[in-house]
N, C-alpha and C positions, 0 to 999 in steps of 0.2 A: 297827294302829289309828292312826287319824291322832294321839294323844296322845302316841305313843311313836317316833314319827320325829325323824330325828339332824338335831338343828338343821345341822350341820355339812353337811348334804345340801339344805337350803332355796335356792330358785332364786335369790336375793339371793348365796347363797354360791359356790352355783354360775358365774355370773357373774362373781365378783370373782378367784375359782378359772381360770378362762378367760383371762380377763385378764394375771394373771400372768403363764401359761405363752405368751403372746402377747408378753411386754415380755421373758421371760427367754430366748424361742428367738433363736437367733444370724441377725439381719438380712442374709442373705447376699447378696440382690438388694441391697439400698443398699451396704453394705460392700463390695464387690467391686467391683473397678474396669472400668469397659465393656471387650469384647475391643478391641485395636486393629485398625487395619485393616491387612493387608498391603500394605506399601509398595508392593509390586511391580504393585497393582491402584489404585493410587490416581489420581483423572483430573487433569489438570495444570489447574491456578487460570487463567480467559479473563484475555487480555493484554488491560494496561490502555493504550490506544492515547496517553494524555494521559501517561504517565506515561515521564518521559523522563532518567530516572539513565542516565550516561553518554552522553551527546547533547552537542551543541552545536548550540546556534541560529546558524544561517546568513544570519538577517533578523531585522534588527535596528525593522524597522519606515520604514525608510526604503532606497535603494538604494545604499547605503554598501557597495563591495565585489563591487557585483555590476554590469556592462558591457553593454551593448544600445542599438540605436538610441531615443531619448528621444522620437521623434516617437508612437514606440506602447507605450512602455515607461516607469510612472511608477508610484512610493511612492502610496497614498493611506488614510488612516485604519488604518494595521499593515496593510495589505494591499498585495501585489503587482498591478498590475493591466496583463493585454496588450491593448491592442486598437487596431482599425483599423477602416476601413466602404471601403463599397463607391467613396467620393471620395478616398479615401487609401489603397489597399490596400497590405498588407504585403509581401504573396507569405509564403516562411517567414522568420520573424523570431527570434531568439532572445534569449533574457538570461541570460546567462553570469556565475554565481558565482566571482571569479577567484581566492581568499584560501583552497581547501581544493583536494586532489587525494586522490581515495583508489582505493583497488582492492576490498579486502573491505568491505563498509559494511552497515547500516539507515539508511532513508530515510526518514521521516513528514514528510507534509504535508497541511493541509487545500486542496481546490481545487474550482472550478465552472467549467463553461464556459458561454456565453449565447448566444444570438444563432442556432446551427445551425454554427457552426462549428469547429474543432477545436485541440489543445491537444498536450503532452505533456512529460513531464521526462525530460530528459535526466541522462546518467552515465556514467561512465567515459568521457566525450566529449573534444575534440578541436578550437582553435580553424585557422583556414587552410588548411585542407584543399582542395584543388580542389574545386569545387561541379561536381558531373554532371550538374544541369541548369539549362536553362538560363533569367533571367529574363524572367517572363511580364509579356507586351504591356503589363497594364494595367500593372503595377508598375513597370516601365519606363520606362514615360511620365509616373507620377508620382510617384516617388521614386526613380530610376534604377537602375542595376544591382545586384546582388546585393555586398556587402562581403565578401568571405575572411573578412577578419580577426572578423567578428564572428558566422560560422556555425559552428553543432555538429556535430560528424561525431560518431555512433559511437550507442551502445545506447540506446533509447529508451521507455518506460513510456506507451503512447497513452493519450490522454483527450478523447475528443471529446462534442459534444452528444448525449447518450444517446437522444433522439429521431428526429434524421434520420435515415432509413431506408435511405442510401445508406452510413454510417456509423456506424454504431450497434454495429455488429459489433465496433468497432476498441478500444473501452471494453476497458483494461488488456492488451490484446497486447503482446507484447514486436516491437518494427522497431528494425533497422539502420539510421539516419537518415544520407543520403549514402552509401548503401553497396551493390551490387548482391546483399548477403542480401537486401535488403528484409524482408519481414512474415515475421519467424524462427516466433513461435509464437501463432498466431490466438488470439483469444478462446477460453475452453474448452478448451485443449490444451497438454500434456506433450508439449513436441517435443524429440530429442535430433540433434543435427548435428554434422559433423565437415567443417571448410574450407568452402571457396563455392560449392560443386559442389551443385544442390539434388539429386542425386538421392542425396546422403550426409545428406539432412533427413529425420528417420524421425518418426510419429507413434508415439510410446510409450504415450498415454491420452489418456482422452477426463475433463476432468475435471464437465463437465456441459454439456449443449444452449445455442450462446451466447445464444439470446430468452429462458434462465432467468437466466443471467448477467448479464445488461446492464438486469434488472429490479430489483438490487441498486443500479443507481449513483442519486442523487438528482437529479433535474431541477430546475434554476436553485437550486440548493441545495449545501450545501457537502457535499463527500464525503471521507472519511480514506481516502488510498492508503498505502500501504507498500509500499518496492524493497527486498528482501532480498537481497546477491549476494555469492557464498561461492564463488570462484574460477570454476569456468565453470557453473554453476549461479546461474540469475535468476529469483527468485519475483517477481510482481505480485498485491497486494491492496489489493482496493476496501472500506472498509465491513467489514471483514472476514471476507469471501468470496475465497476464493481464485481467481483469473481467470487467469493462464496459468503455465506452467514452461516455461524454458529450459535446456537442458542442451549447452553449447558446449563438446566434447571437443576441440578443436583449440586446443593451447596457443600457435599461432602465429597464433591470431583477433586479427583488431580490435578483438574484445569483448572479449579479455583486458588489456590494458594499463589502467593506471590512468590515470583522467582526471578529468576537470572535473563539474560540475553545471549544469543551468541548465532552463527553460523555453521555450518554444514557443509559436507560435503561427501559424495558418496557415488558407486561406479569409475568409473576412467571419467577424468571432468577437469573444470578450471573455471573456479566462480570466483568473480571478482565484488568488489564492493567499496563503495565511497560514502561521503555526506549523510554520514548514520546520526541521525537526531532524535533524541526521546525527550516527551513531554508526559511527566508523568504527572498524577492526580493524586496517589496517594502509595 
């Protein structure tokens, strides 16, 4: 009879009955702390390209330190600037950091090139080196021969106008500059070599097609490289994309000895350069 039903059973009770047993059961999802991850699967944090502990800045914003002919080589606004034209050509021209020498290093800088023509940093280099070839006509005639004393021999990071199509390829290869290696590891390629003999230059990988590669770099735009080189192992990154490996097993290479730093520049061109940092190892 509805007269003789247990108050104690009324849906108000019910309810509040519920309730309870909701605040008194033990919160185990909140109280328990997330699984962790295993360490051993965890993906490593993207490198911060700006972020430079352990570095030293190598430009100071002006060419304090660093050597080159003045006629194409000049400080302007914190920027490095190479260039020449077709009424003053360079031939190759270099600017030589003469105040650091290292072997193992990281390399960051920001750079552009303009104009169609081409660029490159130099490292582990070499000033007076016999030049193998020889100066061209036009250079000749208007700035005269080529100076030892101010040429780079030795490992070289290319950077040319990402557009000429005669050059486009060379965007981050590793070349032997004055040196009969010449173009050690093309755009796109894990090459491993031993001495000067190219039939000891082995393709080990392909690390992607170079018209995929040279689609990374920025046109009249500033692009972040990085030189990475850990004894006879030479990474090249654009942007960060990784563009060529060298692997120089021959501890009696050119490209082993510690050297200098500097820039390039070379055809009708105008490469610029900023925020150059080196972290070197030894």
């Amino acid at each position: 009879m509805l007269g003789d039903a247990n108050p104690k059973c009324s849906p108000m009770n019910l309810r509040l009955a519920l309730a309870a047993l909701l605040l008194a059961a033990p919160a185990a999802s909140a109280a328990e702390a997330p699984p962790k991850a295993d360490s051993r699967f965890v993906q490593p944090l993207p490198l911060d390209f700006n972020d430079h502990t352990g570095f030293v800045s190598i430009f100071d914003g002006t060419l304090e330190g660093w050597e080159g002919d003045r006629r194409f080589w000049r400080a302007e606004n914190g920027v490095i600037i190479g260039e020449n034209s077709a009424e003053h050509p360079s031939g190759n021209s270099y600017l030589t950091y003469k105040k650091l020498t290292a072997h193992d290093f990281d390399l960051r800088l920001e750079i552009k090139v303009e104009n169609g023509g081409g660029s490159g940093v130099q490292y582990r280099s070499r000033l007076g080196v016999p030049w193998r070839s020889k100066t061209p006509p036009d250079v000749l005639a208007a700035v005269g021969p080529y100076n030892g004393a101010t040429m780079l021999t030795g490992p070289q990071a290319d950077f040319w106008y990402p557009v000429n199509p005669k050059t486009f390829s060379y965007n981050g290869q590793a070349f032997a500059e004055n040196s009969p290696l010449g173009i050690e590891a093309w755009l796109g390629q894990v090459v491993r070599q031993f001495g000067g003999d190219q039939s000891q230059k082995k393709l080990v990988a392909m690390i992607a097609p170079p018209e995929q590669l040279t689609g990374h770099v920025k046109i009249n735009d500033w692009n972040q490289y990085e030189i990475i080189v850990r004894g006879g192992v030479f990474i090249h990154i654009i942007n960060g994309q990784l563009m060529a490996v060298l692997i120089d097993d021959d501890p009696t290479s050119t490209n082993q000895r510690p050297g200098l730093f500097g820039l390039e520049i070379e055809n009708i061109t105008k490469v610029s350069a900023r925020n150059i940092y080196v972290r070197k190892l030894n």
